[in-house]
The first five atom37 places (N, CA, C, CB, O) and aatype in JSON, in Angstrom:
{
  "aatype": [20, 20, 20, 20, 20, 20, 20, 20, 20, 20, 20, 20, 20, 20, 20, 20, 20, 20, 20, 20, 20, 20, 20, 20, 20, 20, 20, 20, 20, 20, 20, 20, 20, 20, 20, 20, 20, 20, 20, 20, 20, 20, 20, 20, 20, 20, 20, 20, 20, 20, 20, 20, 20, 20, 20, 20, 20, 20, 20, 20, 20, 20, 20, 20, 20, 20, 20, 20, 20, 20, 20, 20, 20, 20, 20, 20, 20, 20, 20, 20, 20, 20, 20, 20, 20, 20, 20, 20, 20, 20, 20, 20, 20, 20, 20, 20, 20, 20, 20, 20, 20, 20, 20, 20, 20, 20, 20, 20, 20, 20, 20, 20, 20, 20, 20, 20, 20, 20, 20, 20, 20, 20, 20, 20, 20, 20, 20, 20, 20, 20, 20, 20, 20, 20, 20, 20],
  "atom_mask": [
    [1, 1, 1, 1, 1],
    [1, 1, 1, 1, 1],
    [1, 1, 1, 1, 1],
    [1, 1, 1, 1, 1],
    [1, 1, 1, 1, 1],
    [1, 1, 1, 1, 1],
    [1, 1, 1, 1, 1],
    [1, 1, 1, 1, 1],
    [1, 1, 1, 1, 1],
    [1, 1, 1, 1, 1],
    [1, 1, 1, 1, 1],
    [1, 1, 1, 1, 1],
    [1, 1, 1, 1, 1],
    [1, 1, 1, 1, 1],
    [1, 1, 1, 1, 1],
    [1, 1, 1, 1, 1],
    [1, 1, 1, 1, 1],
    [1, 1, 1, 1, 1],
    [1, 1, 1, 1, 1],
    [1, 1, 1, 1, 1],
    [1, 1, 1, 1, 1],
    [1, 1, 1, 1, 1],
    [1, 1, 1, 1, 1],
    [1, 1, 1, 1, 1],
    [1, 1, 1, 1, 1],
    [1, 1, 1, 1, 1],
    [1, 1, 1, 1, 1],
    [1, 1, 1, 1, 1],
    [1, 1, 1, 1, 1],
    [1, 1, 1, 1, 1],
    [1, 1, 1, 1, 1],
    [1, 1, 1, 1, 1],
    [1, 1, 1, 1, 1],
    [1, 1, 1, 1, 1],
    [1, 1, 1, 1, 1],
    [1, 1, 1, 1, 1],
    [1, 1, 1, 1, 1],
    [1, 1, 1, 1, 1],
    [1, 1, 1, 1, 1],
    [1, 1, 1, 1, 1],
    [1, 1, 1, 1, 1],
    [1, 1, 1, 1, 1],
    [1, 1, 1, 1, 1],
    [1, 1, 1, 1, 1],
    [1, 1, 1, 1, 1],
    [1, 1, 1, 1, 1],
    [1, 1, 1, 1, 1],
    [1, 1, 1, 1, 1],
    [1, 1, 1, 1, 1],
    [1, 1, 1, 1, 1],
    [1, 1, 1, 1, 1],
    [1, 1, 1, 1, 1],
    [1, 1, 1, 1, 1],
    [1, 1, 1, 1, 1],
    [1, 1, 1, 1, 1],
    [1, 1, 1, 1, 1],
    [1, 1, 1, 1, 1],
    [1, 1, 1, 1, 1],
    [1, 1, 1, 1, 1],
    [1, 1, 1, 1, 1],
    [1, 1, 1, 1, 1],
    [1, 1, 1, 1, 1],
    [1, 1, 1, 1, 1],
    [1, 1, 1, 1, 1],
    [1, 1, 1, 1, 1],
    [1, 1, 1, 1, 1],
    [1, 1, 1, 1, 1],
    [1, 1, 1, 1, 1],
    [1, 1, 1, 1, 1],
    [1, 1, 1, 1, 1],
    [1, 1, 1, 1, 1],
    [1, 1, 1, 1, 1],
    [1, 1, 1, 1, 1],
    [1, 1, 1, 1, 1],
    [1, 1, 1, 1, 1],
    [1, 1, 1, 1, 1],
    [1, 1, 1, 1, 1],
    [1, 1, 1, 1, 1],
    [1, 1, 1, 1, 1],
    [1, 1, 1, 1, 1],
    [1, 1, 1, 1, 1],
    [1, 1, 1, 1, 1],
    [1, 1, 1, 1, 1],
    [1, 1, 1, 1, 1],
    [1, 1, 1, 1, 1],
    [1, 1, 1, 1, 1],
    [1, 1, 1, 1, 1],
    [1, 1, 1, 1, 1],
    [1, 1, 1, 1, 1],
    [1, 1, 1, 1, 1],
    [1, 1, 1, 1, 1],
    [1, 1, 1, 1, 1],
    [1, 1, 1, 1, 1],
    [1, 1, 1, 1, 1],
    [1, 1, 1, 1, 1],
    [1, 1, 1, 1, 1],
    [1, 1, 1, 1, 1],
    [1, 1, 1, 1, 1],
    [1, 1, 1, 1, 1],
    [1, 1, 1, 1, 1],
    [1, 1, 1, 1, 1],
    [1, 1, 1, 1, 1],
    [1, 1, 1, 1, 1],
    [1, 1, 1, 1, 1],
    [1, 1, 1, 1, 1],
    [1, 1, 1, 1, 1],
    [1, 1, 1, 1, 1],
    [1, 1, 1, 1, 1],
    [1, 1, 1, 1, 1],
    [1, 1, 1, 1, 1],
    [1, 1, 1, 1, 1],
    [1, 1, 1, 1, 1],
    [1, 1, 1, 1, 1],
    [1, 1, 1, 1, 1],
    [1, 1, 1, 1, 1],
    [1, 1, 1, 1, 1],
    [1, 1, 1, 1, 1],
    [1, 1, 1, 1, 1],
    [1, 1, 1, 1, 1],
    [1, 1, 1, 1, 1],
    [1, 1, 1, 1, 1],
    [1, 1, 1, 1, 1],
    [1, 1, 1, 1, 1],
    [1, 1, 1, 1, 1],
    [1, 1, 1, 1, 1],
    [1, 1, 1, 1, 1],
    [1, 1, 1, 1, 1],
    [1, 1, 1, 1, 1],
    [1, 1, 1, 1, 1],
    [1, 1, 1, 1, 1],
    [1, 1, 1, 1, 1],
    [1, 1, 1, 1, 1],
    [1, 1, 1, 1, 1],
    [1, 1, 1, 1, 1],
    [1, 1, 1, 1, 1],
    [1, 1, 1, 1, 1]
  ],
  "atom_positions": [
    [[-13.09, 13.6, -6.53], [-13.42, 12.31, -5.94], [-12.23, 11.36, -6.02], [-14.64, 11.7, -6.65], [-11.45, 11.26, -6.97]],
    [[-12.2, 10.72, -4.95], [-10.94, 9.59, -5.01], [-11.08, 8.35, -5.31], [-10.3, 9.38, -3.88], [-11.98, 7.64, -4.86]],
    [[-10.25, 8.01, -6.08], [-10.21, 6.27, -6.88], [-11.01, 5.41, -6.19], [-8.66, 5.39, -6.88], [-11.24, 5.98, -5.12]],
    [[-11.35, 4.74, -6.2], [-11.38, 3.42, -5.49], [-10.38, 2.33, -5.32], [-12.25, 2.85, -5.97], [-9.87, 1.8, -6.31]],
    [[-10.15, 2.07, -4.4], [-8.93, 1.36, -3.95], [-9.62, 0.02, -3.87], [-8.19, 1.91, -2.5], [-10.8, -0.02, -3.54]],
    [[-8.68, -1.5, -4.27], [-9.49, -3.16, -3.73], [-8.34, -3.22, -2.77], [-9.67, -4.87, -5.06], [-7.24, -2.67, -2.81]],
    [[-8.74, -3.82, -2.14], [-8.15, -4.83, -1.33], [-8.42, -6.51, -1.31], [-8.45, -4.36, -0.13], [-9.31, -6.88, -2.07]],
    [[-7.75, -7.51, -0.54], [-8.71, -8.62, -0.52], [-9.22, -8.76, 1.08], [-7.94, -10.05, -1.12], [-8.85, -8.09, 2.04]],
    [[-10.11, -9.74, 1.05], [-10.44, -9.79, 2.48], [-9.42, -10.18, 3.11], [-11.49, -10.56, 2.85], [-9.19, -9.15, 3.74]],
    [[-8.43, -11.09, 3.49], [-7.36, -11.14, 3.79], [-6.4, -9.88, 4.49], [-7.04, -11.59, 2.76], [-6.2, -9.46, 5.63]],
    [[-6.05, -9.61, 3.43], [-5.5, -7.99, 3.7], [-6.37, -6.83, 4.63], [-5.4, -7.25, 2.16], [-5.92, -6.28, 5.64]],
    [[-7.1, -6.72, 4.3], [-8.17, -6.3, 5.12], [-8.42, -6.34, 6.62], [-9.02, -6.85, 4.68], [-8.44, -5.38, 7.39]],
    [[-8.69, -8.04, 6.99], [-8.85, -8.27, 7.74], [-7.13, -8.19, 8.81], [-9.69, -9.3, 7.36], [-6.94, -7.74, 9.94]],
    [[-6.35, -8.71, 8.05], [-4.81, -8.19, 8.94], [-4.68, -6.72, 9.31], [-3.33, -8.43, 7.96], [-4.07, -6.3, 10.29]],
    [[-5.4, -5.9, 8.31], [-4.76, -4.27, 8.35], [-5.55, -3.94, 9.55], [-5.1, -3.06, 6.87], [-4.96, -3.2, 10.34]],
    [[-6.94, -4.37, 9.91], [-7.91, -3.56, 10.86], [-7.27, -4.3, 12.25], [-9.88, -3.85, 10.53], [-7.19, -3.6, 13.26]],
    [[-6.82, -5.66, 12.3], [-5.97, -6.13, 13.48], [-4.75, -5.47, 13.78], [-5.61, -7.45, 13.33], [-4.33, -5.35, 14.93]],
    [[-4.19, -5.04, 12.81], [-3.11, -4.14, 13.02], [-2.93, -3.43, 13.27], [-2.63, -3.87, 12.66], [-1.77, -3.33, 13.66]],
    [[-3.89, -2.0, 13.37], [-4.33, -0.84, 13.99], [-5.15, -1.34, 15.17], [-5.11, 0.09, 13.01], [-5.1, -0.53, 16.1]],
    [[-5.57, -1.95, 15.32], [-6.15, -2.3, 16.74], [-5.26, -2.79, 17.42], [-7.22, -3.19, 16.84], [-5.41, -2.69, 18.63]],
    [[-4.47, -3.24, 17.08], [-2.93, -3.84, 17.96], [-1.88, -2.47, 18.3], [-1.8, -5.17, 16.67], [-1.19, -2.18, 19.28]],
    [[-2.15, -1.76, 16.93], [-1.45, -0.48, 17.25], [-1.74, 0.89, 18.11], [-1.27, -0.09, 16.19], [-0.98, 1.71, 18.62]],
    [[-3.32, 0.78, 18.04], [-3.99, 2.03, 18.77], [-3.94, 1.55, 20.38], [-5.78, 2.35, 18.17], [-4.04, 2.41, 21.26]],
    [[-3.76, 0.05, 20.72], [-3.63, -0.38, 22.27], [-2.43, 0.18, 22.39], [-3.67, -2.0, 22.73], [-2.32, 0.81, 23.45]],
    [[-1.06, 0.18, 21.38], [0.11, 0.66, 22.09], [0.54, 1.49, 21.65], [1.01, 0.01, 22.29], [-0.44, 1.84, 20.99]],
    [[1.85, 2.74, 21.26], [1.84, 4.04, 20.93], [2.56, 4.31, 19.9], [2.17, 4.79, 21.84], [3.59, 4.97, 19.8]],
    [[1.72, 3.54, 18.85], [2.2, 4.27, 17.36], [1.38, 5.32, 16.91], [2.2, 3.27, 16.11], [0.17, 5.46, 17.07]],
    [[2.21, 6.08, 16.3], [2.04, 7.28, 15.69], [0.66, 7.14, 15.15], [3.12, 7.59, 14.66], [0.41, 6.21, 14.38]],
    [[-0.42, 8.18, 15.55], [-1.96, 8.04, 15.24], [-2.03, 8.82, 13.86], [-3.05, 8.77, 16.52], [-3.13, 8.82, 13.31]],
    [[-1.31, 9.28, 13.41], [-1.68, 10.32, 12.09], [-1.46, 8.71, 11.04], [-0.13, 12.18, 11.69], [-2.49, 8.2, 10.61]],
    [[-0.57, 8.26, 10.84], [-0.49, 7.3, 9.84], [-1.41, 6.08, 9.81], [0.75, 6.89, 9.85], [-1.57, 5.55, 8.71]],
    [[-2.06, 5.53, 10.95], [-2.91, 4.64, 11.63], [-4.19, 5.03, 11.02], [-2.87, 4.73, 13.21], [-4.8, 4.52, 10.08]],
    [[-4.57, 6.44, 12.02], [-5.91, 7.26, 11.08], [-5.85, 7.12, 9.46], [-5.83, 9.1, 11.34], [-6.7, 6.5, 8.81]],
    [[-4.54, 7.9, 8.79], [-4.65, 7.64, 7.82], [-5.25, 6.31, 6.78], [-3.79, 7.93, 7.84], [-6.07, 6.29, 5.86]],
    [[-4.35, 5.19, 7.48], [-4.85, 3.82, 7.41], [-6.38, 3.73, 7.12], [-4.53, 3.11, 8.71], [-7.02, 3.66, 6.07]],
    [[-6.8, 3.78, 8.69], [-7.94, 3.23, 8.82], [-9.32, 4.04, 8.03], [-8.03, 3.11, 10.3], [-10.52, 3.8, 8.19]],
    [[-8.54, 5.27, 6.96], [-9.58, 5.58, 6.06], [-9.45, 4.79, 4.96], [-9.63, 6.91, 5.7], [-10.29, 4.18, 4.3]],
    [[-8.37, 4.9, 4.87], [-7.89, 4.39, 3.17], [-8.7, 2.71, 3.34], [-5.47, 4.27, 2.8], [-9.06, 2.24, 2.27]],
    [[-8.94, 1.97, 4.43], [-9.83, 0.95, 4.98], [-11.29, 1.11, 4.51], [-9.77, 0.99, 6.49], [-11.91, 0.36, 3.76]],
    [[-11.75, 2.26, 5.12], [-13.09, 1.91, 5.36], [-13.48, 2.64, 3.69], [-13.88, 2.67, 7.05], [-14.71, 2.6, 3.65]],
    [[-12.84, 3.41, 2.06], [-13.26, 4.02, 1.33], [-13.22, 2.3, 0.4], [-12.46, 5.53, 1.01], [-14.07, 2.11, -0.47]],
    [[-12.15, 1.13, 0.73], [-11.36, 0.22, 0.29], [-12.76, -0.76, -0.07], [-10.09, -0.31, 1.42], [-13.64, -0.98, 0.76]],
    [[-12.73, -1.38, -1.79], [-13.76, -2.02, -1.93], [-13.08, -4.14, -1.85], [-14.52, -1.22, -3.57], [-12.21, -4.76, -2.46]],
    [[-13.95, -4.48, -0.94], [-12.77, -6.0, -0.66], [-13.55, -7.37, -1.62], [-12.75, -6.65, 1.65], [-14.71, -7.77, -1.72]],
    [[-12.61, -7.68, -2.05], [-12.79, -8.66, -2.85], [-11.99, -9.91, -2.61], [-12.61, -8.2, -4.02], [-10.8, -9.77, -2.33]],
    [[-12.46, -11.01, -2.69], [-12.01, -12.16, -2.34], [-10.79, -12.47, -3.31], [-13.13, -13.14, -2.35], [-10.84, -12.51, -4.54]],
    [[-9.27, -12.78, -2.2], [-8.07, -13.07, -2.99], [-8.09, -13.14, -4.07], [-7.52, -13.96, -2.79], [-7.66, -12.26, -4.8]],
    [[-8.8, -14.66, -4.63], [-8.85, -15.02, -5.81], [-9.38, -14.33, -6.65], [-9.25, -15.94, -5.9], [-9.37, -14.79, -7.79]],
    [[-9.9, -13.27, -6.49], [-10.88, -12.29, -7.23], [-10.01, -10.54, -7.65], [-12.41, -12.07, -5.92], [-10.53, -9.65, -8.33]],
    [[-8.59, -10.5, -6.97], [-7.84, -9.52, -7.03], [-7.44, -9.32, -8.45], [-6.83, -9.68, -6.15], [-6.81, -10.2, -9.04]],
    [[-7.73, -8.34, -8.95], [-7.09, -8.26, -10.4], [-5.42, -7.88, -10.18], [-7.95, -6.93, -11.4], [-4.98, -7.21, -9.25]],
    [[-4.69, -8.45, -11.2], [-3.23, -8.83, -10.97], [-2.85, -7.29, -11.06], [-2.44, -9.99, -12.18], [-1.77, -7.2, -10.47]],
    [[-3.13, -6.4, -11.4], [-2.54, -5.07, -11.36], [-2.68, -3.99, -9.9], [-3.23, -4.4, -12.61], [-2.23, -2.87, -9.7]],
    [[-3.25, -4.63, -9.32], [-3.83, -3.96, -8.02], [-2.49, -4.54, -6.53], [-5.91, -4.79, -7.75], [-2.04, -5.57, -6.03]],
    [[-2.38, -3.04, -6.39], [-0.98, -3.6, -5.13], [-1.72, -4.02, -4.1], [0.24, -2.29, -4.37], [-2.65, -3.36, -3.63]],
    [[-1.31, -5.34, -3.61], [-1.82, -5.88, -1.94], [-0.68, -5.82, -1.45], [-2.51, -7.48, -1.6], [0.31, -5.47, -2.08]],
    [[-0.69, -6.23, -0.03], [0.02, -6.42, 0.64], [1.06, -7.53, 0.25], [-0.6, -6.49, 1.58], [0.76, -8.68, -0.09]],
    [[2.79, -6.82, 0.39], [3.44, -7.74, -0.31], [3.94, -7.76, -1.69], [2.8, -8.57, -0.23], [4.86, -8.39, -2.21]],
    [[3.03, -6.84, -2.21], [3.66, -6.36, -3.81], [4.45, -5.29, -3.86], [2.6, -5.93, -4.85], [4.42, -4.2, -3.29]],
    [[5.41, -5.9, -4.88], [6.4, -5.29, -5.27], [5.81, -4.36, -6.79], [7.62, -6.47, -5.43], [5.25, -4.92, -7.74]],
    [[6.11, -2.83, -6.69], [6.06, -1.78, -7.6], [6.72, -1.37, -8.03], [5.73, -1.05, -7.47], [7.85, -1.42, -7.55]],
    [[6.57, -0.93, -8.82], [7.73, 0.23, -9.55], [6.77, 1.62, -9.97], [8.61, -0.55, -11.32], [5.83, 1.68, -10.78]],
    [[7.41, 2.76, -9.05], [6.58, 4.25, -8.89], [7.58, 4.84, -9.7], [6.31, 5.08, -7.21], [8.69, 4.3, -9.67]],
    [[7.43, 5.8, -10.37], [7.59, 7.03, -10.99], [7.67, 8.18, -10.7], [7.01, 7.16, -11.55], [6.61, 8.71, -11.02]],
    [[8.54, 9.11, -10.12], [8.31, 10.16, -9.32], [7.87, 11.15, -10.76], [9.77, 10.62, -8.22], [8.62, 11.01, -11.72]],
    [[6.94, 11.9, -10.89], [6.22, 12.65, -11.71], [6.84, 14.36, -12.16], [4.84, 12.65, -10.94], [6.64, 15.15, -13.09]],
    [[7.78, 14.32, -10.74], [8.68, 15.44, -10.93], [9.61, 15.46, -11.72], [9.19, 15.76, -10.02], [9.76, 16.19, -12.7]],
    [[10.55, 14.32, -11.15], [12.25, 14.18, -12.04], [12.08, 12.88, -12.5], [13.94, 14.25, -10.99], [13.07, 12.15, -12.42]],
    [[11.26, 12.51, -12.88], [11.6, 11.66, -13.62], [11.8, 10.01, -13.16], [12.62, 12.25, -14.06], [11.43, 9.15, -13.97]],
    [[12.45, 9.56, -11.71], [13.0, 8.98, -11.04], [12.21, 7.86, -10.72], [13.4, 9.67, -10.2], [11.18, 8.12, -10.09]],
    [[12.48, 6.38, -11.06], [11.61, 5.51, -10.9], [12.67, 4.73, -9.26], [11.3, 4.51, -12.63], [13.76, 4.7, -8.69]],
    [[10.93, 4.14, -9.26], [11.82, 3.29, -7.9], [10.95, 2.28, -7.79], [12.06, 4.11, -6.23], [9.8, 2.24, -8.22]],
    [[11.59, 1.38, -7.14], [10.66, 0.26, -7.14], [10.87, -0.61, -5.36], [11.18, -0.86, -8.72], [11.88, -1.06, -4.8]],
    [[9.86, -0.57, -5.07], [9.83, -0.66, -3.39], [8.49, -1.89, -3.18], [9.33, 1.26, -2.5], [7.49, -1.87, -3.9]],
    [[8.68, -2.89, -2.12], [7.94, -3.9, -1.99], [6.51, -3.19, -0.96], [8.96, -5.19, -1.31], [6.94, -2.03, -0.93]],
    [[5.76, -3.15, -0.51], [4.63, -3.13, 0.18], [4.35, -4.42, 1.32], [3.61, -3.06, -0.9], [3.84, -5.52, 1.14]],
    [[5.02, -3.65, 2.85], [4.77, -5.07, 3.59], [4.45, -4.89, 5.14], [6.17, -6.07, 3.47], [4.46, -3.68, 5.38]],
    [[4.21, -5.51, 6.12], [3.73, -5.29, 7.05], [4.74, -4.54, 7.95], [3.21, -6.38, 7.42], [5.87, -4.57, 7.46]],
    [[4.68, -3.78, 9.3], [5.98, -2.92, 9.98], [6.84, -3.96, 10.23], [5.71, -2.02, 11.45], [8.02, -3.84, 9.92]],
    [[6.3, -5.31, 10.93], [7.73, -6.23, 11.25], [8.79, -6.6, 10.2], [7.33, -7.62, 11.73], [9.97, -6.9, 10.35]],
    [[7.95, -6.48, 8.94], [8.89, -7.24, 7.88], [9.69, -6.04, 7.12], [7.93, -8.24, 6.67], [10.38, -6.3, 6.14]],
    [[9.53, -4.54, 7.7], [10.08, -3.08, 6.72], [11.28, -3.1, 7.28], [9.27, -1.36, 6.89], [11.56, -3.38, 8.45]],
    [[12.35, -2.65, 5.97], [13.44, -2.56, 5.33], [13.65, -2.17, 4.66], [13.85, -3.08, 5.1], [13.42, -2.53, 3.5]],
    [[14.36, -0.91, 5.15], [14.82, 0.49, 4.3], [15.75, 0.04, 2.99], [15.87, 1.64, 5.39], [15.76, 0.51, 1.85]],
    [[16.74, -1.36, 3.76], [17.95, -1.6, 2.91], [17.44, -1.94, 1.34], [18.86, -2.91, 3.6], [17.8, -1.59, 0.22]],
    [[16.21, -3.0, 1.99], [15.56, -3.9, 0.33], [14.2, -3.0, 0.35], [15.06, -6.22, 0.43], [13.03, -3.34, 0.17]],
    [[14.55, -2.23, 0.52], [12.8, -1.15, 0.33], [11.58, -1.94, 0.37], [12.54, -0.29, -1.35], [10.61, -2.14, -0.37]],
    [[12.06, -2.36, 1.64], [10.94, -3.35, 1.48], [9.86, -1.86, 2.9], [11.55, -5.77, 2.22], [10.05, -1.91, 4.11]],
    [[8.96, -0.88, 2.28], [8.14, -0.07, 3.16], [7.09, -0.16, 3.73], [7.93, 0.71, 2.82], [6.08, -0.44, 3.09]],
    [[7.07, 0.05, 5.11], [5.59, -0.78, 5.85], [4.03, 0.17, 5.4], [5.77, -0.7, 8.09], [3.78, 1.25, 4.87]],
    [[3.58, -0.51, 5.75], [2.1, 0.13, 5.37], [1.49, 1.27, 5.93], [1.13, -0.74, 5.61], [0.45, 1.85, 5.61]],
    [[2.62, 1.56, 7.16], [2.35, 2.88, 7.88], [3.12, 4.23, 7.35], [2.75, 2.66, 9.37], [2.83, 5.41, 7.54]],
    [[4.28, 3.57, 6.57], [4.63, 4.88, 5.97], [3.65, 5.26, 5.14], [5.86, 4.92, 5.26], [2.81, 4.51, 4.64]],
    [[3.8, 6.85, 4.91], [3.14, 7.43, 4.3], [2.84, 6.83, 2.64], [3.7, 8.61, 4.53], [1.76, 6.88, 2.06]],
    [[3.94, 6.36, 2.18], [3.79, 6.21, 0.55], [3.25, 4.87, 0.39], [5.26, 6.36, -0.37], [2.59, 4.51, -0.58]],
    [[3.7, 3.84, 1.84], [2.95, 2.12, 2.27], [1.26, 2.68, 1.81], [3.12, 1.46, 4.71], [0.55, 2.31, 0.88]],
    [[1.05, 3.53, 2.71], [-0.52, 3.89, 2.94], [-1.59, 4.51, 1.3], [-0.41, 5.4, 4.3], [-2.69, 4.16, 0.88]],
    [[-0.5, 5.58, 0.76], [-0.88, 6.03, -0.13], [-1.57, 5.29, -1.3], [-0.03, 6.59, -0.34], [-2.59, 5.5, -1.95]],
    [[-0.1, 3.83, -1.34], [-0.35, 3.34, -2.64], [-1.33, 2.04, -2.66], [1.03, 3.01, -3.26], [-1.93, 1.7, -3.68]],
    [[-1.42, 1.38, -1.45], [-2.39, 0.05, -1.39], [-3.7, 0.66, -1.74], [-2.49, -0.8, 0.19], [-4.41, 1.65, -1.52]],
    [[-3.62, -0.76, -2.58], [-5.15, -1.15, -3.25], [-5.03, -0.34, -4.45], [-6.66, -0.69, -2.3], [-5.77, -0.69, -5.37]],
    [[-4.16, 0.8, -4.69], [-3.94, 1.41, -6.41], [-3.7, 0.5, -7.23], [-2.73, 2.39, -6.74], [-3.11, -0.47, -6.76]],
    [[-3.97, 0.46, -8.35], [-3.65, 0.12, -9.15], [-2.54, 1.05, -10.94], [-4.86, -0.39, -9.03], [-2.6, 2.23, -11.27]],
    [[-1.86, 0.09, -11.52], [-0.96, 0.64, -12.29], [-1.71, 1.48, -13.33], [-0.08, -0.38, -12.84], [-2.74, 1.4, -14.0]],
    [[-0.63, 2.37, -13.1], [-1.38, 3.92, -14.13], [-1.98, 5.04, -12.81], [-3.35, 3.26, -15.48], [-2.01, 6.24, -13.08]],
    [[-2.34, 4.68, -11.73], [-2.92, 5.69, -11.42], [-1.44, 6.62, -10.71], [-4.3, 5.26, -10.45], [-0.22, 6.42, -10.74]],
    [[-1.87, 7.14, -10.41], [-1.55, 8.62, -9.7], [-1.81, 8.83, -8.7], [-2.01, 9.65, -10.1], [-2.91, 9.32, -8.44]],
    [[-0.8, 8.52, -7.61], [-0.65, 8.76, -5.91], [0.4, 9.92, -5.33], [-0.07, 7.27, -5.22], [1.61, 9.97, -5.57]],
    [[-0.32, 10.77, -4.57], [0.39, 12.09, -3.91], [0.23, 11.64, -2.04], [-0.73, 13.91, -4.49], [-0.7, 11.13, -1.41]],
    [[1.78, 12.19, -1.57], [1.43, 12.12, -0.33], [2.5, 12.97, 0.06], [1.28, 10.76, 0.29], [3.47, 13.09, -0.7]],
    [[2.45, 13.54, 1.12], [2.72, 14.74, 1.77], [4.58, 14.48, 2.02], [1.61, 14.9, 3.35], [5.04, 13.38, 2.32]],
    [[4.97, 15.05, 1.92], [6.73, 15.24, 2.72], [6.86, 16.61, 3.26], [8.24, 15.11, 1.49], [6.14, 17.61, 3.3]],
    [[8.0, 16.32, 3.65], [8.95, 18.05, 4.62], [8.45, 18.96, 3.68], [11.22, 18.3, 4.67], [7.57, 19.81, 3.84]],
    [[9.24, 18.64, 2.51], [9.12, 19.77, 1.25], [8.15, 20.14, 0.64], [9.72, 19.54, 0.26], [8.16, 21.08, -0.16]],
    [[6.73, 19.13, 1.05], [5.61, 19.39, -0.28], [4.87, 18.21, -0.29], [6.29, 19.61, -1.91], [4.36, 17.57, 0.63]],
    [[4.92, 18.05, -1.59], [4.04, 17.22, -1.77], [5.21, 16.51, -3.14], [2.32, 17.96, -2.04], [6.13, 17.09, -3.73]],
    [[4.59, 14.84, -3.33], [4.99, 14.06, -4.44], [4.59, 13.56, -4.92], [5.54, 13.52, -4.5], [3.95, 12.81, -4.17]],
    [[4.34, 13.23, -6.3], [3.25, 12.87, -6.96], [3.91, 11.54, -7.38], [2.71, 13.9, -8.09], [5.05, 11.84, -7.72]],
    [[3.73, 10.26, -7.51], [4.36, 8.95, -8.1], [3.28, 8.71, -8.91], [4.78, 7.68, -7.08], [2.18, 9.2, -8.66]],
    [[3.52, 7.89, -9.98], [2.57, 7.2, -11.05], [2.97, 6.24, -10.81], [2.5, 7.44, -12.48], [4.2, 6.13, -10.82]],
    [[2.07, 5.0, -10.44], [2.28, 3.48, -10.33], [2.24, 3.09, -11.81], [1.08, 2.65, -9.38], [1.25, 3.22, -12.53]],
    [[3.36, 2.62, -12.16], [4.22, 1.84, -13.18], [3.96, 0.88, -13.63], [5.2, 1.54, -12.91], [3.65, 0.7, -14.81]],
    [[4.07, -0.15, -12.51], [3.81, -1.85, -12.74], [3.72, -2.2, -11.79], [4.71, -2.78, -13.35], [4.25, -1.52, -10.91]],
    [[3.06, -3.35, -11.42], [3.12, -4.09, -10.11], [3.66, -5.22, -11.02], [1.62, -4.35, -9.08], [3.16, -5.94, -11.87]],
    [[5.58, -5.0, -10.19], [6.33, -6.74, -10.81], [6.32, -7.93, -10.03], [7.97, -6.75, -11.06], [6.99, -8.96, -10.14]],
    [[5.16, -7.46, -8.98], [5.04, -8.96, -8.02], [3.69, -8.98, -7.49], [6.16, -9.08, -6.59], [3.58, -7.87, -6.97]],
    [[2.88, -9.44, -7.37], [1.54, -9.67, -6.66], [1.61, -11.13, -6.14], [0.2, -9.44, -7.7], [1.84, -12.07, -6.91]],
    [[1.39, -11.33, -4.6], [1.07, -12.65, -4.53], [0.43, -13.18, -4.75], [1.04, -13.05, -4.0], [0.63, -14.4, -4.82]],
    [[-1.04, -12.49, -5.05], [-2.17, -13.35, -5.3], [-2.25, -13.82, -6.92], [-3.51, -12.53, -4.84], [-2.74, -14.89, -7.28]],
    [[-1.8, -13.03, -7.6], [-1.46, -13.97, -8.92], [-0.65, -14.52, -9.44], [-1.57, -13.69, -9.71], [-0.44, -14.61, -10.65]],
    [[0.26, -15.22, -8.0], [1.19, -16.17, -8.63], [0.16, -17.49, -7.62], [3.31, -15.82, -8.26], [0.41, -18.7, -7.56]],
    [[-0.75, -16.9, -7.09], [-1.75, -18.2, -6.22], [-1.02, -18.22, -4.86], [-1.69, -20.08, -7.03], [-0.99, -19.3, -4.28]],
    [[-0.57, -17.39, -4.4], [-0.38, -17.22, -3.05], [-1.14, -16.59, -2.24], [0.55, -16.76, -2.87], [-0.67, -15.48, -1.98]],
    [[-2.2, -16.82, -1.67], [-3.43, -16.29, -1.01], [-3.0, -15.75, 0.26], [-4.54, -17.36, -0.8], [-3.55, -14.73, 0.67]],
    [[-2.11, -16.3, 0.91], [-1.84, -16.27, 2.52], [-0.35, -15.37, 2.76], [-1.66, -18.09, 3.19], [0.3, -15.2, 3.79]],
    [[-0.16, -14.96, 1.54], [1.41, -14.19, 1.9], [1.14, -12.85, 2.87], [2.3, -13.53, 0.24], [2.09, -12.16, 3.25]]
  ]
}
């Protein structure tokens, strides 16, 4: 059985506009689909109600690759605002998709060329909603 993922309504409500903005024009449907499960399993809770360890949209992590060892730490943000340079990864990549709404400690796998990768979420060193930024 799979975790339960939060989201806030906020987030929520941008992600299902976003695939509906995306399924009108021709982005890639495997990552979208993907999306729009990791959506509908997603339990939503009002901003203010986000526990500070839970990645939303906009948080910055630090993952653990489970293989070598290899930490990384990459922001979580919408496709207009992704940037490979400041890792800043959109929500359609695969590892964007994997990790929203996890929270630190768990254990996220998602598919590559080679296999599969297992990351352990580390820390979340940024959440907007608990610095009281509701609208980021």
């Amino acid at each position: 059985m799979e975790n339960i993922i939060y989201l806030t309504e906020l987030d929520y409500k941008r992600l299902v506009d976003l695939i509906q903005a995306h399924r009108q024009g021709n982005a890639p449907a495997a990552n979208i689909g993907k999306l729009g499960e990791e959506l509908k399993r997603a339990k939503r809770v009002p901003s203010e109600e986000i526990p500070a360890n839970v990645i939303t949209m906009n948080s910055r992590v630090l993952l653990k690759d489970l293989q070598g060892g290899r930490e990384l730490e990459i922001t979580l943000v919408y496709p207009k605002d992704a940037d490979i340079n400041t890792r800043k990864i959109s929500i359609f990549a695969p590892v964007g998709t994997a990790i929203l709404g996890c929270k630190e400690g768990d254990v996220v796998e998602w598919p590559v060329p080679s296999g599969t990768i297992n990351y352990k979420i580390e820390k979340v060193t940024f959440q907007p909603e608990s610095t009281g930024n509701f609208n980021l």
